[in-house]
C-alpha positions as CSV (number, residue, x, y, z in Angstrom):
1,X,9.4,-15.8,-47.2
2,X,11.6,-13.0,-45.9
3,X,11.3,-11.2,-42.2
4,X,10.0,-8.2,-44.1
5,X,7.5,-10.2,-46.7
6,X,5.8,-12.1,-43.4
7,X,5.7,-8.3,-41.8
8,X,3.8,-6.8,-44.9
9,X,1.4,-10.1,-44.9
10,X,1.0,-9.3,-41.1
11,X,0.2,-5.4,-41.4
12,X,-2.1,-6.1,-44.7
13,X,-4.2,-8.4,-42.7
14,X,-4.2,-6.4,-40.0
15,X,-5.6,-3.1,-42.1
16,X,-8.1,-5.7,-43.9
17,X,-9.3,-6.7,-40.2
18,X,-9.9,-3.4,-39.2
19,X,-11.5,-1.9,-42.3
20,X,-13.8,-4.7,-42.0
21,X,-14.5,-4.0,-38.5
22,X,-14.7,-0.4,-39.1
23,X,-17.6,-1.4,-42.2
24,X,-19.5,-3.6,-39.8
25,X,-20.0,-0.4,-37.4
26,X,-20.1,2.1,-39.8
27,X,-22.8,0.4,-42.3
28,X,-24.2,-2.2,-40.9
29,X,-25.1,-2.1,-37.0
30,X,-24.8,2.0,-36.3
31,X,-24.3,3.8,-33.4
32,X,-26.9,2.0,-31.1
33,X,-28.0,0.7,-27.7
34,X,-30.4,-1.7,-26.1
35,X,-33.4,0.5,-24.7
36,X,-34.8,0.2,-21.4
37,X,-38.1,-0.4,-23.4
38,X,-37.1,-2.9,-25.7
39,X,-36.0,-1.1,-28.9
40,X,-33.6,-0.4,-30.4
41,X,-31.9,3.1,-29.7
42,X,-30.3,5.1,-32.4
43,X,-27.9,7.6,-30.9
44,X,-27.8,10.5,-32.6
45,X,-26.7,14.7,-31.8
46,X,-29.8,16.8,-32.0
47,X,-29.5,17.7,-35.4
48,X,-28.8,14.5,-36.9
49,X,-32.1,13.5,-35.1
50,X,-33.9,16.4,-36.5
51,X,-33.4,15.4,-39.9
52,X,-34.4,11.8,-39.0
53,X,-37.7,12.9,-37.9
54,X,-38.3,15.5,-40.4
55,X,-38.5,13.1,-43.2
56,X,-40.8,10.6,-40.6
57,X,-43.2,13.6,-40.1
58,X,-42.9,14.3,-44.4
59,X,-43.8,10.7,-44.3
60,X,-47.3,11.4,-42.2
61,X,-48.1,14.3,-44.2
62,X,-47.7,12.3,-46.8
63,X,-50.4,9.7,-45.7
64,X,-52.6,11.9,-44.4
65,X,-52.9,13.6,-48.1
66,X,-53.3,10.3,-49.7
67,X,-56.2,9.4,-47.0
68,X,-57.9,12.8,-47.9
69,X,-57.3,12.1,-51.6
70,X,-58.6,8.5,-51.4
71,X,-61.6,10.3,-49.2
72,X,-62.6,12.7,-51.9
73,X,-62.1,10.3,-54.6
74,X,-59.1,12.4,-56.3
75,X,-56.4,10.5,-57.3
76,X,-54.0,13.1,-58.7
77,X,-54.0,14.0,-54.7
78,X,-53.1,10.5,-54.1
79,X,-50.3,10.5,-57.0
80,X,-48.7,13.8,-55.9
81,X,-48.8,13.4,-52.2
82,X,-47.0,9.3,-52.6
83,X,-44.5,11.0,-54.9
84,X,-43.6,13.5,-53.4
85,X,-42.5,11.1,-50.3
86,X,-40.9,8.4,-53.0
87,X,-37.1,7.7,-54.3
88,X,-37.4,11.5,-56.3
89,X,-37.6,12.9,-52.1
90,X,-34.9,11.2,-50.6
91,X,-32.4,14.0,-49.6
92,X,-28.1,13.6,-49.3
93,X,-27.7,12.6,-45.5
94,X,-24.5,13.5,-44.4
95,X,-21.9,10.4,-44.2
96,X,-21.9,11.3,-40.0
97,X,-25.8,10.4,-39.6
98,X,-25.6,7.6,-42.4
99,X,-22.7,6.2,-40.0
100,X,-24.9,5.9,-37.3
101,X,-27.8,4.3,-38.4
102,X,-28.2,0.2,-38.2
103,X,-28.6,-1.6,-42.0
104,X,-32.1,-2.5,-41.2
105,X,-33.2,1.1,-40.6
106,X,-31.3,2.3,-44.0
107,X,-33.2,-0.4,-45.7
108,X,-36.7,-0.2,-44.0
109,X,-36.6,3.9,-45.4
110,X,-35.4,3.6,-48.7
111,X,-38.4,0.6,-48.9
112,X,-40.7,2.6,-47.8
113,X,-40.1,5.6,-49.9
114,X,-40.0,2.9,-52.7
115,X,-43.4,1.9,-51.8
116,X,-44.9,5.2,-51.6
117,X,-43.4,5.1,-55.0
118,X,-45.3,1.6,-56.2
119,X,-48.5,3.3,-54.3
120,X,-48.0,6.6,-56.8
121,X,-47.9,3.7,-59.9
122,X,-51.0,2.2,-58.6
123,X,-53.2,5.4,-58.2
124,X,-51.8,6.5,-61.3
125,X,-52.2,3.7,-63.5
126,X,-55.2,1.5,-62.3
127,X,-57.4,4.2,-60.1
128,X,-58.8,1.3,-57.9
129,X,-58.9,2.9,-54.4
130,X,-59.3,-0.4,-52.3
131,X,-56.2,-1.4,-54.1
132,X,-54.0,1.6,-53.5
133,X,-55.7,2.0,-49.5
134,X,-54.5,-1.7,-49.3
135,X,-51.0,-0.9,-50.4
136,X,-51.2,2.3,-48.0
137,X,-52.2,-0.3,-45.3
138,X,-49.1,-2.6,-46.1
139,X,-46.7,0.7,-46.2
140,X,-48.2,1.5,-42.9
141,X,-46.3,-1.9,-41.5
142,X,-43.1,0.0,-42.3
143,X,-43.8,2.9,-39.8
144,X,-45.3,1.1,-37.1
145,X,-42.5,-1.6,-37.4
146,X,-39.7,1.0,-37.5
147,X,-41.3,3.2,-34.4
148,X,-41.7,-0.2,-32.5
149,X,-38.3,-1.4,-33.1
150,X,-35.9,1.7,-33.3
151,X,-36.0,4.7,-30.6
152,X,-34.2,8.0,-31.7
153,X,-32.1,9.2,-28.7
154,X,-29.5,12.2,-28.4
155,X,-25.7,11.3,-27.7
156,X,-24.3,12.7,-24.7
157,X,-21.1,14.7,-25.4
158,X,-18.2,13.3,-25.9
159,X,-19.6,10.3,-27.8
């Protein structure tokens, strides 16, 4: 092989290297730090943090209209409220904040706005309330899990 063949085997590698590299951070472990408390911390600018916790808190709305529809027994409360949390919520999230985020918290909200999905099904189609309060009980799991293992924190400029 030629001077110049072993140089363009040398640069390809090199660009496949760092596009991998530049995957790993970019999709799979975010922009984040250990925590003095433990958890995870997802660094984020104000607004991209805003967002974040705007669908969290549509989320617990969404919850606390399923309780109150599981309370009084009405089940097209219960079908609305999960749906209008499921996959036909989920917004466009700019590719900056998508970026940032680890895998695992990608992953842990587009499960959990699948299972407010499955929960929707389940109220719709069967009507047993102890079934669909247990399947509110297991997508509970996902918030608590995420708020004890992720933190949202703002980035200090220039990072």
């Amino acid at each position: 092989m030629s001077i110049s063949g072993k140089i363009s085997w040398a640069i390809t590698a090199l660009a496949v290297v760092a596009m991998a590299a530049m995957a790993w951070v970019f999709l799979v472990r975010g922009n984040v730090v250990e925590s003095n408390d433990g958890r995870t911390a997802v660094m984020l600018s104000a607004g991209e943090r805003d967002i974040v916790l705007a669908e969290m808190r549509g989320f617990l709305e969404g919850v606390q209209s399923i309780t109150e529809g599981l309370a009084t027994g009405d089940m097209k409360v219960v079908v609305d409220s999960a749906l209008a949390v499921g996959m036909a919520n989920v917004q466009e999230v700019p590719a900056s904040l998508m970026s940032k985020l680890p895998l695992d918290f990608k992953a842990l909200g587009m499960t959990t706005h699948k299972a407010f999905d499955d929960l929707a099904r389940e109220a719709r189609d069967m009507g047993n309330e102890k079934v669909v309060l247990g399947k509110l009980g297991d997508l509970l799991q996902n918030c608590t899990g995420c708020h004890a293992g992720y933190r949202l924190d703002i980035e200090k400029a220039g990072n």
